[in-house]
ROLO-485184 format. One record per residue (C-alpha): x, y, z; chain; residue number from 1; residue in three letters. Coordinates in nm, 2 decimals, m for minus. Layout:
+--------+--------+--------+-------+--------+------+
:      u :      v :      w : lumnu : drenlo : guke :
+--------+--------+--------+-------+--------+------+
:      X :      Y :      Z :     A :    NUM :  ala :
...
+--------+--------+--------+-------+--------+------+
END
This chain:
+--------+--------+--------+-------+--------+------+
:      u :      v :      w : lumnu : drenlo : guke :
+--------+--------+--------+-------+--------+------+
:  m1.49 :  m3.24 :  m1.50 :     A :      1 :  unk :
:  m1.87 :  m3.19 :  m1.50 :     A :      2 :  unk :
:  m1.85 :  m2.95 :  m1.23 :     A :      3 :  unk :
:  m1.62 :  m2.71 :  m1.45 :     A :      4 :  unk :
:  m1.82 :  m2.75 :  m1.75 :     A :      5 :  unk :
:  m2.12 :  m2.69 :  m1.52 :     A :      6 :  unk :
:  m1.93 :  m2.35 :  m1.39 :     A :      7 :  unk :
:  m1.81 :  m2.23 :  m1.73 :     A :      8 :  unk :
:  m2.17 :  m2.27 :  m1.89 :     A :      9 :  unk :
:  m2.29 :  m2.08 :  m1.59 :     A :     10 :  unk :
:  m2.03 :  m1.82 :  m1.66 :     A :     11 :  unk :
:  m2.16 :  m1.79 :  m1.97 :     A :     12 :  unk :
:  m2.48 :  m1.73 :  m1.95 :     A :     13 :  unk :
:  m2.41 :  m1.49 :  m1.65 :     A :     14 :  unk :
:  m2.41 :  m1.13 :  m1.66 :     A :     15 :  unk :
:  m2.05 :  m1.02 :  m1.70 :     A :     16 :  unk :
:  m2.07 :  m0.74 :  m1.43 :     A :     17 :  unk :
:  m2.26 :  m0.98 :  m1.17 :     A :     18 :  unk :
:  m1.97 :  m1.23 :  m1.20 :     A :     19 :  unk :
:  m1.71 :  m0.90 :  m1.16 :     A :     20 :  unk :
:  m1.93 :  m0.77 :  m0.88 :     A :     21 :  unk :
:  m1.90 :  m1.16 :  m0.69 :     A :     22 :  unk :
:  m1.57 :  m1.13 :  m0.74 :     A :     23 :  unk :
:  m1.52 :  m0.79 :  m0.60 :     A :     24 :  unk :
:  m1.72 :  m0.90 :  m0.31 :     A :     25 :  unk :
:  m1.50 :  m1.20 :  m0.26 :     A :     26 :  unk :
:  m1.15 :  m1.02 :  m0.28 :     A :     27 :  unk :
:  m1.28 :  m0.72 :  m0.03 :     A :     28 :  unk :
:  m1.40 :  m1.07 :   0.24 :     A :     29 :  unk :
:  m1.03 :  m1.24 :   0.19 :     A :     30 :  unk :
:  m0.77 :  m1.19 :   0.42 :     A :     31 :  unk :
:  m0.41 :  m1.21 :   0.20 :     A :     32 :  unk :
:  m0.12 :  m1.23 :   0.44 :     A :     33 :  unk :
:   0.20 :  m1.04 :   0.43 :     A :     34 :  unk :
:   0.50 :  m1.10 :   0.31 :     A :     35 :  unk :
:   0.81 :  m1.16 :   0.55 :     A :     36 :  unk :
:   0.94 :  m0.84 :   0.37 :     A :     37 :  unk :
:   0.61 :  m0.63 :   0.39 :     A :     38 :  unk :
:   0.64 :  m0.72 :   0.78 :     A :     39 :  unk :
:   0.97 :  m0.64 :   0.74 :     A :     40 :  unk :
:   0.94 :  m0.28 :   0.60 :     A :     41 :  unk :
:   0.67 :  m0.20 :   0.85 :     A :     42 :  unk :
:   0.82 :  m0.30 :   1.11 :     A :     43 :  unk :
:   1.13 :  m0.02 :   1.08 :     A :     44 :  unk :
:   0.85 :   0.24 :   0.96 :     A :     45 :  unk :
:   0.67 :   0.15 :   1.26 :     A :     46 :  unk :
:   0.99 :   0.22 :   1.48 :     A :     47 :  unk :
:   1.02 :   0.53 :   1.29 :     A :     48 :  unk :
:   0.68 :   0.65 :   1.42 :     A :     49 :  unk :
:   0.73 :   0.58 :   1.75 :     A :     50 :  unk :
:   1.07 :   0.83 :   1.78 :     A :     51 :  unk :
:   0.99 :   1.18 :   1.80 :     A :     52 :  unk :
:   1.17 :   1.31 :   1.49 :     A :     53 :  unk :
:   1.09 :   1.65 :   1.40 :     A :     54 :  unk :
:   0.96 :   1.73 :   1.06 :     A :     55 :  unk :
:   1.19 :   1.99 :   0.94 :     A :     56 :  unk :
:   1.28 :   2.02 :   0.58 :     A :     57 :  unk :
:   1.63 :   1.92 :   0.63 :     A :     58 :  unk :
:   1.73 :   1.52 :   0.55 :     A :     59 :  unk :
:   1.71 :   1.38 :   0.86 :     A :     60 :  unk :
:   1.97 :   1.04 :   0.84 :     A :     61 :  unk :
:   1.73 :   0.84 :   1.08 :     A :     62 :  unk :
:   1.40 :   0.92 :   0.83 :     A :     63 :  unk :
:   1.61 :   0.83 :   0.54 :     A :     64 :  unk :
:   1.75 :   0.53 :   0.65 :     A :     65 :  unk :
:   1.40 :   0.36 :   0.71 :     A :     66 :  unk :
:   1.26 :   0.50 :   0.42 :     A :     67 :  unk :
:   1.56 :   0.37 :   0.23 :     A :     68 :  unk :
:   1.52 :   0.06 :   0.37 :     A :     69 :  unk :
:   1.17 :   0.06 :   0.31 :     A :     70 :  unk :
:   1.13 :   0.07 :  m0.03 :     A :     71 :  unk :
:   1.38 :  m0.16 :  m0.08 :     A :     72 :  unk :
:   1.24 :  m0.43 :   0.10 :     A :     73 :  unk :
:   0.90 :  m0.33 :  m0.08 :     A :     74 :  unk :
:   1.11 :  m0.32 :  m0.45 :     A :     75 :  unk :
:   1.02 :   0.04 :  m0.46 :     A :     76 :  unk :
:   1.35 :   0.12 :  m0.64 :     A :     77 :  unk :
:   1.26 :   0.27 :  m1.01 :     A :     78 :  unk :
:   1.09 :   0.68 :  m1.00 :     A :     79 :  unk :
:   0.77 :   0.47 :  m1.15 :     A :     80 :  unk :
:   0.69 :   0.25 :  m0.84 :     A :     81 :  unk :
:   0.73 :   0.52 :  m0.63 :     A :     82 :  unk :
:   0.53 :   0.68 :  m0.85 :     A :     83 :  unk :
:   0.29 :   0.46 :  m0.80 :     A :     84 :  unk :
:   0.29 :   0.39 :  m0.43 :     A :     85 :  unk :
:   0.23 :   0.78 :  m0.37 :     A :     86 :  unk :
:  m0.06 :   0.73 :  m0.57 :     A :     87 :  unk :
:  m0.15 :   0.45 :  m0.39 :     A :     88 :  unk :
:  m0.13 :   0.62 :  m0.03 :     A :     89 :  unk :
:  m0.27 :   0.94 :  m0.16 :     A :     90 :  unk :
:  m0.60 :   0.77 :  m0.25 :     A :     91 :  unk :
:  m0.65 :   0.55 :   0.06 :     A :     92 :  unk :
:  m0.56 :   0.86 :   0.23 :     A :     93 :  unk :
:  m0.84 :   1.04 :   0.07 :     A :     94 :  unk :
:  m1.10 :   0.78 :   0.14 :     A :     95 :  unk :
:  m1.03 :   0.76 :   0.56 :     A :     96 :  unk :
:  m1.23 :   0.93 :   0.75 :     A :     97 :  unk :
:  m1.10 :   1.27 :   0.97 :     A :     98 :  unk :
:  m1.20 :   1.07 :   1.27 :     A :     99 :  unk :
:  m0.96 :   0.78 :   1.17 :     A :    100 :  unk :
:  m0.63 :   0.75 :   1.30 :     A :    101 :  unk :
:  m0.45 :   0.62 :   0.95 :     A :    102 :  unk :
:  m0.51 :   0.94 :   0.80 :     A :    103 :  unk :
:  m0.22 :   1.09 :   1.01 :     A :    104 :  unk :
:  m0.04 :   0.78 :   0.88 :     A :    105 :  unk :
:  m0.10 :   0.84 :   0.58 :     A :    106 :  unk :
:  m0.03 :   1.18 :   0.57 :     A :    107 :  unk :
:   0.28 :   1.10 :   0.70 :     A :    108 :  unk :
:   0.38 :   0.88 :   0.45 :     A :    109 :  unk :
:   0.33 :   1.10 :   0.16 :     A :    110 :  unk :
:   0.55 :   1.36 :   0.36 :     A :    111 :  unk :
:   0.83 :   1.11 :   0.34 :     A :    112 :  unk :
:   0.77 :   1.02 :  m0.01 :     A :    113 :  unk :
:   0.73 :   1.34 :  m0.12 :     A :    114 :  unk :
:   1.08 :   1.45 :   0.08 :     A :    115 :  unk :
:   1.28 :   1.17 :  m0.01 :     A :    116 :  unk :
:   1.12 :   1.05 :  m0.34 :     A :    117 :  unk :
:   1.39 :   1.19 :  m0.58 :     A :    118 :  unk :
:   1.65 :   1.02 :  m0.30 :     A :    119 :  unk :
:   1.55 :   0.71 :  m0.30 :     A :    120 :  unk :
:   1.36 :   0.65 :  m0.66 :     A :    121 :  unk :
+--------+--------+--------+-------+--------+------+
END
């Protein structure tokens, strides 16, 4: 019980943006595992990279089955969380570097989004 008082008193007289910035720190150090779904869904997007599909502009049934099954494993189902998730990919996809071989990934991603985003949201 001391201990928590001890940490609350030193909460408060701690500089609000030092305890955010510790925090930050902490959360970018920690390792949070997946999800038997999130391994789930990347696993059949995984297996979709490794065909050779061609990117055409016609629904291609293999793409959209994945991608179907995709966001419903990831509870991607409402126009909103796809929403979102575009976002998502669209910024990390701003922040890799050329050299790095997720932007193609990413890329990638927002292609299927983008073609199949009124489909499946």
């Amino acid at each position: 019980m001391d201990k928590a008082k001890l940490l609350i008193q030193h909460c408060s007289e701690s500089s609000k943006l030092c305890l955010i910035c510790g925090i930050a720190r902490d959360l970018k150090c920690a390792k949070l595992p997946l999800e038997p779904s999130e391994e789930e869904a990347g696993k059949v997007i995984l297996g979709l990279l490794r065909q050779t599909i061609p990117v055409s502009n016609s629904v291609n049934d293999l793409e959209l089955e994945a991608v179907r099954l995709a966001v419903l494993t990831l509870k991607l189902t409402s126009p909103s969380a796809v929403l979102i998730e575009k976002r998502s990919i669209k910024r990390l996809h701003d922040k890799a570097t050329d050299e790095d071989p997720k932007k193609k990934i990413f890329k990638w991603f927002l292609y299927l989004l983008k073609k199949y985003g009124k489909i499946i949201g």
